[in-house]
C-alpha positions in Angstrom: 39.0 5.4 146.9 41.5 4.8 149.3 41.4 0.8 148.8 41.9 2.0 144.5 45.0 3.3 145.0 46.2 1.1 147.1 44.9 -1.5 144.4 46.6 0.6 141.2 50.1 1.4 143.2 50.5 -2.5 143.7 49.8 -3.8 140.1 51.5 -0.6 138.6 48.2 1.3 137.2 47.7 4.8 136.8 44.4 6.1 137.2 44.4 9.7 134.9 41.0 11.8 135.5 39.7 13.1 132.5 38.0 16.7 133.2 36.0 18.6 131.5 38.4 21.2 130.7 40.3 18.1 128.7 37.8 17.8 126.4 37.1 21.3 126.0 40.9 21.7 124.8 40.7 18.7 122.5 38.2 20.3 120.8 40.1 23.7 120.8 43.2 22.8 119.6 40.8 21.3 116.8 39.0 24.1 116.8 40.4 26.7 118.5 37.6 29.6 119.7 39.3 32.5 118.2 38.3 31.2 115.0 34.3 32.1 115.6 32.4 34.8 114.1 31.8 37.7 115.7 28.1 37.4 116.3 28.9 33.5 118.0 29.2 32.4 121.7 31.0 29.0 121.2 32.5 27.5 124.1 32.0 27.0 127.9 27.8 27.2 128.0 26.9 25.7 131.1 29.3 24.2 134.2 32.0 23.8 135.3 35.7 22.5 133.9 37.1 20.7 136.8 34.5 18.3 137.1 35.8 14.8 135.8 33.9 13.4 132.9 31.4 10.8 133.4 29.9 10.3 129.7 30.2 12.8 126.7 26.8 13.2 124.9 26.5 14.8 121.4 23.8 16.5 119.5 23.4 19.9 117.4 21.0 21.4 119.6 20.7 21.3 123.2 17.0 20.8 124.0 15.4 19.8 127.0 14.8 16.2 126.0 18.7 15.9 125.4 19.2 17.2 128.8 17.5 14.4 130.1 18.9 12.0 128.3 22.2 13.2 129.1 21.0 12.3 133.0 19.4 9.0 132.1 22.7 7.9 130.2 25.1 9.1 133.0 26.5 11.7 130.8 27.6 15.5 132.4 28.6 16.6 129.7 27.1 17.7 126.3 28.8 19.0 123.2 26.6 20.7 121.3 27.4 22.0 117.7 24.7 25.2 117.8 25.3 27.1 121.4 22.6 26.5 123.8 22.9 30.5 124.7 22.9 32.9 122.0 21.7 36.0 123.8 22.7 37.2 127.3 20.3 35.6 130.1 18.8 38.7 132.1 16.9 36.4 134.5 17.3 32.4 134.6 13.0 31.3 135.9 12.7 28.5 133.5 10.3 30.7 131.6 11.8 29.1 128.0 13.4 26.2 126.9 16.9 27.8 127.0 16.2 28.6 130.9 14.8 25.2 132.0 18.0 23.6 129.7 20.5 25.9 132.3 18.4 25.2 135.3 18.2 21.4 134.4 21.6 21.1 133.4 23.1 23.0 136.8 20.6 20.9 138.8 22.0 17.7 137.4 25.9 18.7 137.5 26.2 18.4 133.1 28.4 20.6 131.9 27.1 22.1 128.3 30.5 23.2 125.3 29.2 24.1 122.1 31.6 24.3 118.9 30.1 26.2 116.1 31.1 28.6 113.6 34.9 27.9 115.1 34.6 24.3 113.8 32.8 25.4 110.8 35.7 27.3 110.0 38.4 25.1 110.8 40.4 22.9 108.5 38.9 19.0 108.7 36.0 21.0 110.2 31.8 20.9 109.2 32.1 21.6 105.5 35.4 19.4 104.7 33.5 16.0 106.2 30.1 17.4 104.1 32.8 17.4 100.6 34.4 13.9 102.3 30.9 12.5 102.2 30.0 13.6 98.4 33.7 12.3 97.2 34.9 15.4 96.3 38.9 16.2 95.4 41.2 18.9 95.8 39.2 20.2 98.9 40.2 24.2 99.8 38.5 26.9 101.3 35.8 28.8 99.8 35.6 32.2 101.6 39.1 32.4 103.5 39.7 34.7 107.1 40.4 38.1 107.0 42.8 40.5 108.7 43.9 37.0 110.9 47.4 36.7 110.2 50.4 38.3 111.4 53.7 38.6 110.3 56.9 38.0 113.2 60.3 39.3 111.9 63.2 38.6 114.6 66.5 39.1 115.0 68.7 36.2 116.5 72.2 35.7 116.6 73.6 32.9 114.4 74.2 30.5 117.0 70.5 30.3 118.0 69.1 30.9 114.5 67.9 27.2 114.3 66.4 26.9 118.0 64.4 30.1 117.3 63.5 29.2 114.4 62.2 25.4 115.7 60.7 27.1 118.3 58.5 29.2 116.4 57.2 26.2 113.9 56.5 24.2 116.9 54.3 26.9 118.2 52.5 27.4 115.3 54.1 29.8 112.8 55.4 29.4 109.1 52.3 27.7 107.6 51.3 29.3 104.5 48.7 26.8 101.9 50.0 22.9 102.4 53.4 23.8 103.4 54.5 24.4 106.7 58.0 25.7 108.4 58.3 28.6 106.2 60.3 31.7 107.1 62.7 34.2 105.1 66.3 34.7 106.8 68.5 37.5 106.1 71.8 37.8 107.6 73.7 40.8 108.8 74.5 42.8 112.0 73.2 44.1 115.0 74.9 46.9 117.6 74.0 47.4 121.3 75.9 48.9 123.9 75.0 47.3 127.3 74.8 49.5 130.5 75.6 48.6 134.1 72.6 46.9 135.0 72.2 44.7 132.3 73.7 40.5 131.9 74.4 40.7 128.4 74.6 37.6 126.3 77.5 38.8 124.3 79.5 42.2 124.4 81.2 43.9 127.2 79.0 46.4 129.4 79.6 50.1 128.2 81.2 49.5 125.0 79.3 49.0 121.7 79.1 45.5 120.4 78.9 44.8 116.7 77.4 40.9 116.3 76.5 38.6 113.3 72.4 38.0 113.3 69.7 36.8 111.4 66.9 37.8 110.8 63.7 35.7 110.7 60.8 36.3 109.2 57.5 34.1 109.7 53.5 34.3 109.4 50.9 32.8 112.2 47.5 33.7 112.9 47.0 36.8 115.3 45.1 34.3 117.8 48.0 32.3 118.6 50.5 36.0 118.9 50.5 35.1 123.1 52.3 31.8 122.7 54.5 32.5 119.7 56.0 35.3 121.7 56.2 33.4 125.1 58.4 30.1 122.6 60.3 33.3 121.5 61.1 34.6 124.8 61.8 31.0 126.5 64.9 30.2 124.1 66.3 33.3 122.4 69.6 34.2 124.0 69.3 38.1 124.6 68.5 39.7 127.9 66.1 41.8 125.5 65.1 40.2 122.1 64.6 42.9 119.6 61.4 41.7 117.0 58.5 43.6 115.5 55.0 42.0 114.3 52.9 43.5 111.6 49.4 43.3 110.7 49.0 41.5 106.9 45.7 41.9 104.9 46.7 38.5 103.2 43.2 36.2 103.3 44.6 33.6 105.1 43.8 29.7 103.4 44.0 28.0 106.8 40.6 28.7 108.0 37.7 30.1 106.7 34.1 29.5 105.8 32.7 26.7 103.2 34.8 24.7 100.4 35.2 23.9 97.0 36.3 20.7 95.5 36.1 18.6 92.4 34.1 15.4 91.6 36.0 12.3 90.1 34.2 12.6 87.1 31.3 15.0 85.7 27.6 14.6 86.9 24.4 14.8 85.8 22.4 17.7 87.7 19.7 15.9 88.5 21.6 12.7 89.5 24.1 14.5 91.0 21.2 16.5 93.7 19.7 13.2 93.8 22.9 11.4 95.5 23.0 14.5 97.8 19.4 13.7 98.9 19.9 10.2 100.1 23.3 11.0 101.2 22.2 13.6 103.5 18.4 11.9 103.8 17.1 14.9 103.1 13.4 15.5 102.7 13.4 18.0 99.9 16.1 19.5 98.2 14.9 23.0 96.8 17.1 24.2 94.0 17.7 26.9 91.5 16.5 25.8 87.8 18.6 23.6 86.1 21.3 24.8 84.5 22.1 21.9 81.7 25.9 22.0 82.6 27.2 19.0 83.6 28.4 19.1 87.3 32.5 19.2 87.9 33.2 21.4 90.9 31.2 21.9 94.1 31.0 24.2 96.6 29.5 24.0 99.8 29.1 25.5 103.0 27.0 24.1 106.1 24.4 26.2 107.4 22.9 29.5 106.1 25.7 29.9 103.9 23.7 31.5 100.8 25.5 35.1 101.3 28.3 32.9 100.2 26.7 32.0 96.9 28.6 34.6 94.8 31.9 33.2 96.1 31.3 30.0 94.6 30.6 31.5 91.3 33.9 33.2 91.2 35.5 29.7 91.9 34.0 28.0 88.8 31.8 25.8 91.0 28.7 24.6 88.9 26.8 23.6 92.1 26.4 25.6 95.7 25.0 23.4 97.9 24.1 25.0 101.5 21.4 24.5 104.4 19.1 27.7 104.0 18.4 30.0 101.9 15.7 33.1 101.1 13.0 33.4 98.8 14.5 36.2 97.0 18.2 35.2 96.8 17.2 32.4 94.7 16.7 34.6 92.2 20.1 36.1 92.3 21.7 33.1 90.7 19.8 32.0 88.0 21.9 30.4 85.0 24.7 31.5 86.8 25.1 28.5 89.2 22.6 25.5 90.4 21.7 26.6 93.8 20.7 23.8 96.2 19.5 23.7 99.5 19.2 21.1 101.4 18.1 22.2 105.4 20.3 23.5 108.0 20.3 20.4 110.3 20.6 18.3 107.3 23.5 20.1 106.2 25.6 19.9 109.1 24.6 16.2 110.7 27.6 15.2 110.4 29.3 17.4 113.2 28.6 15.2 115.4 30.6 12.1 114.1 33.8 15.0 114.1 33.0 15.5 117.3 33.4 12.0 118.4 36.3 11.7 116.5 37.9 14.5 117.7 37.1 13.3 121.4 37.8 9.6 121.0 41.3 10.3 119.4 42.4 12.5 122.4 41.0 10.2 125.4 39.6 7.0 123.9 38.5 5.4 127.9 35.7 8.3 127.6 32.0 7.3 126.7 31.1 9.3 123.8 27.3 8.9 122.6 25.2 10.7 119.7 21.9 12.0 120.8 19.1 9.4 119.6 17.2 12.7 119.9 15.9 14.4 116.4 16.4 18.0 117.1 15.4 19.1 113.4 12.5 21.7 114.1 11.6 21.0 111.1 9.0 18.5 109.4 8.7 17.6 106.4 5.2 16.1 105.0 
């Protein structure tokens, strides 16, 4: 080690440790873990951040024969898309595969982060590369978050109006649909009278002060209210900003579950479910009876997504393609819409190629591998 950086010092090399903790907030700021349902335990799973990365492997589910071929391949760290714990561990004996997959994994120094329904609901996420792969246009969310956004109004005197204002874009806010820096600015006036302990950026201590302001209004998801408030803070002038935040029942269009989109040009049903199957290589494709409309818009959402059915009725889709779906709710939707679904692993394959993406981008000298493992559970004859 020593002989290194003696080595790198002389021919001007930097040597920059990737952790595990980087990766983990690459794939955050992707998709950040505020962004998971309720029920979900994305994140952290297994180890520990500060290790430095040796290998990344990828797979949907972590079973025990990805575990070892994480160790064979010289990989300590996994990212899985479906969390290797869902329900708390009472007693870790190796008595399932979950337990063995901890024991193996701590054993072996790998480090297990899973990215689920965060990623699934995250712009460029799970169901936006599914509507990249079948060529479809004018891509927006299908079922949008609720109760996540938050509306900052602040007051700021003129002369800092545009550094406040920066500073809130660049920590998030102001991004409603495709446009981003968005506020609403009123001006008028503010009064304070400062008292003796106070350093007052403007007026005189004891006497009222009358001064120009603005004031700013903005929107930003409620997950990211901690930083917007510590950019606020770090470059408004007062000793004491005065702002207020308010919850807003707006649906918010920058995150949310499934898509909708628009094909190039109409479809066949039949030929249309038949370009999904060898697409996705999918082994059967159950579906709803045909309709006999021709095929224009297509919804979609990875996973058990057939709750989600009636949403992409009331966007005009003709198709709903998703990864499971019950007996009985295929009854729900007949002439209504062409149901088809198409297996949960098959549906969200692809998560692994964001993944890599999403890893490569941020550190490209880090070995990133896909599993060679099949972890479908399920055969098809």
């Amino acid at each position: 080690m020593l002989f290194f950086a003696i080595f790198a010092k002389e021919n001007n090399l930097i040597s920059i440790l990737v952790k595990i903790k980087d990766i983990a907030n690459a794939l955050e700021m992707f998709a950040p873990l505020p962004l998971q349902e309720g029920y979900d335990n994305a994140g952290l799973q297994v180890g520990l951040t500060e290790a430095e990365v040796a290998g990344v492997l990828l797979c949907l589910d972590v079973t025990e024969k990805v575990v070892d071929e994480a160790i064979a391949s010289g990989c300590n760290l996994i990212v899985s898309h479906h969390p290797l714990i869902f329900s708390p561990l009472k007693k870790i004996t190796g008595r399932n595969e979950v337990e063995r997959c901890v024991i193996k994994a701590l054993q072996n120094g790998i480090a297990i982060y899973s990215a689920h329904t965060n990623i699934d609901s995250a712009r460029g996420g799970v169901n936006y590369r599914i509507a990249e792969i079948l060529g479809l246009q004018n891509v927006r969310i299908l079922v949008p978050k609720e109760d996540s956004l938050l509306k900052l109004a602040v007051y700021v005197p003129l002369s800092h109006a545009d550094a406040v204002r920066k500073a809130l874009f660049d920590a998030g806010c102001g991004h409603i649909g495709n446009y981003d820096s968005c506020s609403y600015n009123i001006n008028g006036f503010g009064t304070f009278k400062a008292s003796e302990e106070c350093n007052p950026f403007c007026g005189e201590i004891g006497k009222l002060h009358k001064e120009e302001e603005v004031r700013i209004e903005t929107v930003m998801p409620a997950y990211i209210k901690s930083k917007v408030i510590a950019s606020l803070l770090s470059v408004h002038p007062y000793e004491e900003p005065a702002f207020d935040i308010y919850p807003l029942k707006n649906s918010w269009e920058g995150a949310g579950l499934g898509v909708v989109g628009d094909l190039p040009c109409e479809r066949d049903e039949k030929d249309f479910l038949n370009e999904v199957k060898s697409k996705f290589n999918v082994g059967c494709v159950q579906h709803t009876a045909f309709t006999g409309k021709k095929v224009k818009r297509v919804a979609l959402c990875g996973g058990s997504g057939a709750s989600f059915a009636n949403a992409a009725i009331s966007a005009g889709a003709q198709v709903y393609i998703t990864g499971e779906a019950r007996y009985h709710e295929m009854f729900n939707y007949e002439n209504k819409i062409l149901l088809a679904v198409i297996g949960h692993y098959e549906s969200e394959q692809f998560t692994m190629d964001i993944f890599k993406d999403i890893i490569s981008r941020a550190y490209p000298e880090v070995e990133v591998k896909k599993t060679t493992i099949d972890t479908n559970p399920i055969n098809y004859l």
